[in-house]
DOKE-773929 format. One record per residue (C-alpha): x, y, z; residue in three letters. Coordinates in steps of 0.1 Angstrom, whole numbers, plus 5000, padded with zeros to 4 digits. Layout:
{{X; Y; Z}; "ALA"}
...
This chain:
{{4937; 5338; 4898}; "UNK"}
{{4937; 5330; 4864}; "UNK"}
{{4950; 5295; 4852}; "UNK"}
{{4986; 5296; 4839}; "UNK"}
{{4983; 5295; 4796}; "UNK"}
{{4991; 5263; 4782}; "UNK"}
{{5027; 5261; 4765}; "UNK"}
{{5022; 5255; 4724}; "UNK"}
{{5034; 5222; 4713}; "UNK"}
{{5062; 5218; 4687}; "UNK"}
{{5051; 5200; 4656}; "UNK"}
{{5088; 5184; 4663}; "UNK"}
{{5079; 5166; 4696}; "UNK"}
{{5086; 5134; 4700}; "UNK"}
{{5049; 5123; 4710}; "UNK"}
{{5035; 5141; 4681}; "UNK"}
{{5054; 5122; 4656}; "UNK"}
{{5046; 5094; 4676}; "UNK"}
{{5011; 5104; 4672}; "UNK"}
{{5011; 5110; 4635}; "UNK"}
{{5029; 5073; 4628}; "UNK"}
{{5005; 5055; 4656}; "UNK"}
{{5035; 5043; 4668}; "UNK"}
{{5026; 5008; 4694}; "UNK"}
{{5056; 5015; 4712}; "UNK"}
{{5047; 5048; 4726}; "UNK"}
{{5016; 5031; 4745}; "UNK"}
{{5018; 5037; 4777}; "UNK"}
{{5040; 5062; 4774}; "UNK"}
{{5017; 5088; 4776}; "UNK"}
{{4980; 5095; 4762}; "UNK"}
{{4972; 5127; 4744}; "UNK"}
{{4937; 5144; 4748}; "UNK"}
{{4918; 5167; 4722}; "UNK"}
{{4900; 5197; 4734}; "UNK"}
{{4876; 5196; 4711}; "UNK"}
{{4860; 5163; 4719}; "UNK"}
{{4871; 5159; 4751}; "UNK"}
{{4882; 5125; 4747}; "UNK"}
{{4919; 5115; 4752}; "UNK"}
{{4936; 5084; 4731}; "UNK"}
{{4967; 5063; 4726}; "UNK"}
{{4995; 5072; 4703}; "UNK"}
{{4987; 5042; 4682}; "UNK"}
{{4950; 5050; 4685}; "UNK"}
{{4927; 5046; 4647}; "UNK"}
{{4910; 5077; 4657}; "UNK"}
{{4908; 5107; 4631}; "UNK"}
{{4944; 5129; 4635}; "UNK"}
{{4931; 5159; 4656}; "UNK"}
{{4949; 5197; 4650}; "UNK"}
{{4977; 5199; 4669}; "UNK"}
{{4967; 5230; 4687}; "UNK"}
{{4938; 5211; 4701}; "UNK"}
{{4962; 5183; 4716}; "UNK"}
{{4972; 5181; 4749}; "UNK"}
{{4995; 5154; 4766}; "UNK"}
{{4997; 5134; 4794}; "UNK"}
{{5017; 5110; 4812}; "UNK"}
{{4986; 5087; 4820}; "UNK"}
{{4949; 5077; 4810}; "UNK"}
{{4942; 5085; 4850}; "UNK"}
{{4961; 5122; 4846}; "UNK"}
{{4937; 5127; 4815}; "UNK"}
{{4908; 5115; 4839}; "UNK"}
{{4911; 5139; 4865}; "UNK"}
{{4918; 5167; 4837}; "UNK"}
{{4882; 5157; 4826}; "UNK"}
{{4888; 5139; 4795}; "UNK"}
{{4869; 5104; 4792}; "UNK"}
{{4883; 5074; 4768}; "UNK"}
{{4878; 5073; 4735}; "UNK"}
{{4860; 5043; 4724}; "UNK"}
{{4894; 5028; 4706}; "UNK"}
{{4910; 5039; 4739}; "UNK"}
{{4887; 5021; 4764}; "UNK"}
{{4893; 4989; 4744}; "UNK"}
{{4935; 4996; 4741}; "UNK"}
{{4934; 5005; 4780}; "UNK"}
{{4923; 4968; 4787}; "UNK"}
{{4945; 4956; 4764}; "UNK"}
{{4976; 4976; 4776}; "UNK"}
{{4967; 4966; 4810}; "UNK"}
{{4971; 4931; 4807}; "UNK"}
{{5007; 4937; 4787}; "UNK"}
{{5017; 4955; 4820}; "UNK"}
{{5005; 4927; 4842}; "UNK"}
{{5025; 4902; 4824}; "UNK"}
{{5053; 4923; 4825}; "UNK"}
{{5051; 4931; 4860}; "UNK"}
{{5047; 4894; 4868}; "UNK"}
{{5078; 4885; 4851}; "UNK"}
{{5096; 4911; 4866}; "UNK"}
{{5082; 4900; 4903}; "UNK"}
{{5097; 4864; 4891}; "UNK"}
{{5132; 4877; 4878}; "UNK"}
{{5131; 4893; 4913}; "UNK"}
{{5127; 4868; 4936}; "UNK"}
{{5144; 4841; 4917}; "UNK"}
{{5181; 4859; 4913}; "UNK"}
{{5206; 4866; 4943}; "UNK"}
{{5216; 4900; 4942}; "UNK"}
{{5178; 4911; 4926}; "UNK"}
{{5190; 4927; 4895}; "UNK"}
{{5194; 4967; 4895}; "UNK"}
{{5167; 4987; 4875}; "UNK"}
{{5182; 4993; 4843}; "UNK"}
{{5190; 4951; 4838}; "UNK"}
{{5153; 4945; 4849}; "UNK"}
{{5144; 4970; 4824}; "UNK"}
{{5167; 4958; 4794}; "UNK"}
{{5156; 4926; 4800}; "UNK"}
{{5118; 4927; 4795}; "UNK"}
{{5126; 4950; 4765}; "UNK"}
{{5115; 4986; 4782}; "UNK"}
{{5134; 5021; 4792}; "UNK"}
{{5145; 5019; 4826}; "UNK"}
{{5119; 5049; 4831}; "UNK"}
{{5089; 5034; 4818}; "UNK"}
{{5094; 5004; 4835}; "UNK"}
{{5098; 5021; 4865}; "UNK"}
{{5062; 5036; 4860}; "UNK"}
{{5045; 5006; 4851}; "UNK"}
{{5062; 4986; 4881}; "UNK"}
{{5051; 5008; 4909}; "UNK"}
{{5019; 5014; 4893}; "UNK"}
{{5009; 4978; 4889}; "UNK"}
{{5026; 4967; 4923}; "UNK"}
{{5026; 5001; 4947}; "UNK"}
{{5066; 4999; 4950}; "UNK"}
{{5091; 5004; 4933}; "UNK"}
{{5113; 4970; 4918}; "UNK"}
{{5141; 4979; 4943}; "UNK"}
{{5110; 4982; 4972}; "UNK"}
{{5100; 4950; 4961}; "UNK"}
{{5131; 4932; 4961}; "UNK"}
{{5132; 4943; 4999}; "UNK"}
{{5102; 4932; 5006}; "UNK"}
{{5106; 4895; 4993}; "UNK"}
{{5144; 4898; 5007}; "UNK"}
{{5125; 4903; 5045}; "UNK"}
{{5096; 4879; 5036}; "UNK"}
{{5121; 4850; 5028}; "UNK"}
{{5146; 4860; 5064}; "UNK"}
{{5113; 4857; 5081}; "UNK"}
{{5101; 4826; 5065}; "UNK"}
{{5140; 4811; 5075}; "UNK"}
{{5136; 4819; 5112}; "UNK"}
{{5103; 4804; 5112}; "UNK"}
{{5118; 4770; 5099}; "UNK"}
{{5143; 4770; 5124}; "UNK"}
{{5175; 4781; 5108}; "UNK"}
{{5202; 4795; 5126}; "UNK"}
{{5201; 4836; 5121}; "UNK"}
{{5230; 4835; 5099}; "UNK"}
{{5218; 4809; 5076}; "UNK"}
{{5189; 4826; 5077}; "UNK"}
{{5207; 4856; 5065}; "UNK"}
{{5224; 4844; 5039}; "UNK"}
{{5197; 4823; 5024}; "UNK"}
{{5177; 4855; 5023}; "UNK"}
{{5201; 4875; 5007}; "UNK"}
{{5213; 4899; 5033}; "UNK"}
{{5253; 4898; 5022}; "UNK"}
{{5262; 4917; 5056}; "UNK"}
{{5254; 4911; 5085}; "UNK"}
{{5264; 4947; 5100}; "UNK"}
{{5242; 4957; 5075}; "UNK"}
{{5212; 4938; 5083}; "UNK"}
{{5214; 4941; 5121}; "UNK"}
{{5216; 4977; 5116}; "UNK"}
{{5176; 4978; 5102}; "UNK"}
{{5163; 4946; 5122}; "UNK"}
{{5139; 4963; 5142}; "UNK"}
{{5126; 4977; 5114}; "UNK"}
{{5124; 4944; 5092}; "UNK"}
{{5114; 4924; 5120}; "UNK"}
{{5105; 4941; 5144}; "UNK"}
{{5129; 4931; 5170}; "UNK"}
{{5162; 4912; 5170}; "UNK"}
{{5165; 4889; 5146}; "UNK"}
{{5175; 4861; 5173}; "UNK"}
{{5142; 4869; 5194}; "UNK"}
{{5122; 4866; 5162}; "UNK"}
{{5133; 4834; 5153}; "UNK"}
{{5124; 4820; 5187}; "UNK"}
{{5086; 4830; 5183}; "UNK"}
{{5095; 4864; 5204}; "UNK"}
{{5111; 4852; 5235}; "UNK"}
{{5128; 4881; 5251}; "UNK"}
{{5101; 4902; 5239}; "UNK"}
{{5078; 4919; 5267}; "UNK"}
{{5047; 4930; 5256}; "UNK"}
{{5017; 4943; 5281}; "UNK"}
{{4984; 4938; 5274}; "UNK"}
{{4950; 4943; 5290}; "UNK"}
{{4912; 4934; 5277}; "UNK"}
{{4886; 4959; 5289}; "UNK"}
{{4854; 4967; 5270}; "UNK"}
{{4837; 4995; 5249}; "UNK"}
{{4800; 5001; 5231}; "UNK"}
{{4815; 4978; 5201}; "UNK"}
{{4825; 4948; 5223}; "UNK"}
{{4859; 4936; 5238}; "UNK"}
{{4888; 4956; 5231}; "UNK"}
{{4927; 4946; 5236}; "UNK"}
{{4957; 4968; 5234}; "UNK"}
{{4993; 4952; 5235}; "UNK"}
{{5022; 4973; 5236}; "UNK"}
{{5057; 4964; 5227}; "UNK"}
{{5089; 4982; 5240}; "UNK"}
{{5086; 5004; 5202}; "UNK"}
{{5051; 5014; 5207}; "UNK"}
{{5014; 5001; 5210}; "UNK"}
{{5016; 4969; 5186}; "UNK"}
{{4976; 4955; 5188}; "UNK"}
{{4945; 4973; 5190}; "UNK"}
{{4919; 4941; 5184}; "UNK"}
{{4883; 4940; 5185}; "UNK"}
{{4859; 4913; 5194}; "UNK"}
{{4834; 4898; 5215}; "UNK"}
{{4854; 4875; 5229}; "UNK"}
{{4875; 4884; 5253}; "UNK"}
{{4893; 4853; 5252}; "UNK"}
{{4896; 4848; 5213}; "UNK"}
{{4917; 4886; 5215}; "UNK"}
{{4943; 4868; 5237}; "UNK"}
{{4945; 4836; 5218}; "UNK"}
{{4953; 4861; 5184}; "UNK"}
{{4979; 4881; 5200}; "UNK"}
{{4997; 4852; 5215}; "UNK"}
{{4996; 4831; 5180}; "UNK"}
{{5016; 4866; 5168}; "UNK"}
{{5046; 4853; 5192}; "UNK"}
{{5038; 4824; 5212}; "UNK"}
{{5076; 4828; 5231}; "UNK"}
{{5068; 4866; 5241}; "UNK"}
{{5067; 4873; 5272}; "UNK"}
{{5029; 4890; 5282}; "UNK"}
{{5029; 4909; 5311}; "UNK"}
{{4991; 4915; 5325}; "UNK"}
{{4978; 4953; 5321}; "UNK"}
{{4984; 4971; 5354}; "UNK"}
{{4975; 5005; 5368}; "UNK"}
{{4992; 5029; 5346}; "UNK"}
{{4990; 5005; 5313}; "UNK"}
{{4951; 5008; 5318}; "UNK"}
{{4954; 5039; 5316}; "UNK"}
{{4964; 5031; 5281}; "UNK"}
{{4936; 5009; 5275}; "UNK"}
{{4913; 5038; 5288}; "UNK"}
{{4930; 5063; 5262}; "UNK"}
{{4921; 5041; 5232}; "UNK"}
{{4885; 5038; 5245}; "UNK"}
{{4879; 5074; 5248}; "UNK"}
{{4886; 5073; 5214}; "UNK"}
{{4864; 5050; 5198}; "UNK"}
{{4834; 5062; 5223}; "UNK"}
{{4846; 5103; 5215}; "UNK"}
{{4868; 5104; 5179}; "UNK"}
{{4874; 5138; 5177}; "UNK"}
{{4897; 5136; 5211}; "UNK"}
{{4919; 5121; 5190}; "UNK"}
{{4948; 5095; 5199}; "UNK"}
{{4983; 5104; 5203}; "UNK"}
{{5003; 5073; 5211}; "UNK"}
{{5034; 5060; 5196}; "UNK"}
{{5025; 5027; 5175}; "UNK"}
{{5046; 5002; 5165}; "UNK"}
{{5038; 4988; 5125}; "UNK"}
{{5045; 4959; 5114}; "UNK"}
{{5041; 4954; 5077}; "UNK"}
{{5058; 4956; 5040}; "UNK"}
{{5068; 4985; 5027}; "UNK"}
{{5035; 4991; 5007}; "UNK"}
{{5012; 4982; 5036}; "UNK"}
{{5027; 5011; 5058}; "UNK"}
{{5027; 5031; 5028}; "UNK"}
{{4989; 5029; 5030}; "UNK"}
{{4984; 5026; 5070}; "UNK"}
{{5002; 5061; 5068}; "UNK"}
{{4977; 5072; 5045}; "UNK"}
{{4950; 5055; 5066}; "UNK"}
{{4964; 5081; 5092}; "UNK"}
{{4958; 5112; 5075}; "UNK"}
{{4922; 5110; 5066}; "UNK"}
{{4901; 5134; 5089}; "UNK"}
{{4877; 5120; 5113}; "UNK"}
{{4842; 5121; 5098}; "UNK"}
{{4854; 5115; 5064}; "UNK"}
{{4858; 5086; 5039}; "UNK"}
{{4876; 5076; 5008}; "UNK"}
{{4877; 5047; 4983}; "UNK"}
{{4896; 5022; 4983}; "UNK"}
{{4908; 5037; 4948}; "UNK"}
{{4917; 5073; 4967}; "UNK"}
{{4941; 5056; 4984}; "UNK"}
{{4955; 5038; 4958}; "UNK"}
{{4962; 5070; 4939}; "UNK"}
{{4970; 5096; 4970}; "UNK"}
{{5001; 5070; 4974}; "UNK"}
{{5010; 5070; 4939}; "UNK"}
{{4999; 5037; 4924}; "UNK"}
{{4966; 5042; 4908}; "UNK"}
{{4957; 5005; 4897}; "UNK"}
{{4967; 4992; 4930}; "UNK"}
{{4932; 4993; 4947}; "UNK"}
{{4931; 4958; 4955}; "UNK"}
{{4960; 4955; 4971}; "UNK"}
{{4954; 4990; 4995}; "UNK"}
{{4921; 4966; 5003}; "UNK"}
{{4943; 4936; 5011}; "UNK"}
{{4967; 4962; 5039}; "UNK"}
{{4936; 4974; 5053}; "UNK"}
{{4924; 4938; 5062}; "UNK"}
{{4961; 4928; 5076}; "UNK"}
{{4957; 4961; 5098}; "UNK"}
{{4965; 4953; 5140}; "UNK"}
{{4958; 4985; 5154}; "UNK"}
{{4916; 4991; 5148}; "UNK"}
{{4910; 5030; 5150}; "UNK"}
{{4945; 5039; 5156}; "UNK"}
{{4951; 5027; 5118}; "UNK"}
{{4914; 5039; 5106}; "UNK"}
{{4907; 5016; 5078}; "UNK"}
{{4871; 5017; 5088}; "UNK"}
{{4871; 5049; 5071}; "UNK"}
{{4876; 5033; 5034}; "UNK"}
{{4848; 5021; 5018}; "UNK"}
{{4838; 5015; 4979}; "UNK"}
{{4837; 5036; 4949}; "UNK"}
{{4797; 5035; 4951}; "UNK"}
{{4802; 5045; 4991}; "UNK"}
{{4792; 5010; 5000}; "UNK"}
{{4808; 4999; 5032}; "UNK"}
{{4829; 4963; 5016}; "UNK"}
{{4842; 4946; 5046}; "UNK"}
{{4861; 4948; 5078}; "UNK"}
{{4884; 4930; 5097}; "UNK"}
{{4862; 4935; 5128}; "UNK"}
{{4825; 4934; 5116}; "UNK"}
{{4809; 4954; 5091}; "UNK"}
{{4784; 4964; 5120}; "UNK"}
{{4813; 4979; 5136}; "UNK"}
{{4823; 4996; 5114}; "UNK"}
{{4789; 5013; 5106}; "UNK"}
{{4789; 5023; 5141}; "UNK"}
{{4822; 5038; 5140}; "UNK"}
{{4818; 5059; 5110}; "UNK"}
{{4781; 5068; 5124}; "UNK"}
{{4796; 5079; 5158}; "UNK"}
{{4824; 5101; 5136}; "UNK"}
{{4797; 5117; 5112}; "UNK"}
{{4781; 5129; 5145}; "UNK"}
């Protein structure tokens, strides 16, 4: 099937003209790319005007990547450049955030900081892997939990956190918390959650399920030191010891990691911001017996530059195998870290390529 012919561009565009008057405030905008060289640039690059018939546009220097264009020299140097601008805008956008109560709406964020509500957008999420009303969420459930932690009553915590209704918030508790915001507070009494420890060819293993789904999958080689984490999680929960048919559990998840390709079919119950589950869902989709880079991730969930914070969600990852961050590893295939033991994860990724 032959490619679809590229549209001709108008000499009346927009980006052209802001090509032909290297117009700053078009970086970041977009980046155009010239056939001929195979190199793609800034609007306000120095570089020689190419024919418009050999230009093509894009909305980013990573689109024009995977196209096959590399940088210009002038545009390797503006990329660096550009990307500190963004960082300091997303950081004072992060601060504006979390320091006004309601978090201002896009376009205010946006006309603030001096930027188009759209291109704002687009930095934002690509710099911080959410969107500005994501993150105001986020912090929003970051400073309820922090409240109920410190002992505040749940509607002081509410209200110091933001949440303006109550019908509202009690609505989506389970999902911010995880459970009631009452049994949260109190370090997750009224919470049942089964356990057992067994053991598997990498060590001990513990799975804890709560009443939404299996909540821990920990590895270790202390038995003991699994217990101790899972009970630092909510010291006021009430464990129940594995029995009969919850081993049966436990014996599910250790087929897996001794046989991958059974697979594991079990409802789980995640925990995290909405960027970490972004990437735990992800995490979930690679096949077994095949890796990606930290930098994969970042871009198959839309936020290209955020590579080191997909590496931070992989190491806050509870559930080992079910979540299979042991299949990530670094640009140059080097294994990085894991939460459980490099070793471990060798073995893991050894047993899958098998």
């Amino acid at each position: 099937m032959k490619p679809a012919p590229r549209l001709p561009i108008s000499a009346s565009d927009p980006r052209w003209q802001a090509i032909l008057a290297r117009d700053p405030g078009a970086d970041g905008q977009f980046v155009y790319g010239v056939r001929t060289t195979g190199v793609y640039c800034h609007p306000s690059s120095a570089s020689r005007l190419p024919r418009l018939e050999n230009v093509e546009f894009f909305d980013s220097a990573e689109q024009a990547q995977a196209a096959g264009y590399r940088p210009s020299r002038r545009a390797g140097g503006d990329q660096s450049s550009l990307a500190r601008q963004h960082a300091a805008l997303v950081t004072a956008a992060c601060q504006i955030i979390e320091a006004s109560e309601p978090a201002p709406g896009l376009n205010a964020l946006a006309e603030r900081l001096g930027m188009s509500p759209y291109h704002f957008h687009r930095v934002f999420k690509a710099s911080t892997g959410l969107t500005p009303k994501a993150y105001a969420s986020a912090h929003r459930a970051r400073k309820l939990r922090e409240r109920l932690k410190h002992g505040n009553t749940v509607t002081e915590a509410l209200y110091d956190a933001g949440f303006n209704s109550n019908s509202r918030f009690y609505e989506s508790s389970a999902d911010v918390l995880g459970m009631k915001p009452g049994d949260y507070r109190a370090g997750g009494a009224n919470t049942d959650i089964r356990f057992a420890v067994g053991e598997c060819s990498l060590g001990a293993i513990l799975v804890a399920q709560s009443s939404r789904g299996i909540c821990a999958i920990l590895l270790g080689d202390d038995p003991g030191a699994l217990v101790h984490q899972l009970q630092d999680k909510f010291p006021k929960a009430h464990f129940i010891g594995g029995d009969p048919a919850f081993e049966q559990r436990v014996a599910q998840v250790v087929g897996f990691v001794e046989a991958p390709a059974i697979g594991l079919d079990l409802p789980l119950d995640l925990r995290g911001t909405a960027f970490q589950e972004r990437v735990w869902q992800a995490l979930r989709e690679i096949p077994v017996g095949k890796t990606v880079s930290y930098a994969e991730i970042a871009a198959l969930i839309g936020a290209p530059t955020s590579y080191r914070a997909v590496a931070q969600a992989c190491g806050a990852n509870n559930l080992a195998v079910a979540i299979p961050c042991h299949r990530v590893v670094r640009s140059d295939g080097d294994l990085s870290g894991y939460r459980w033991g490099v070793e471990r994860k060798r073995q893991l990724l050894e047993r899958e390529s098998s």
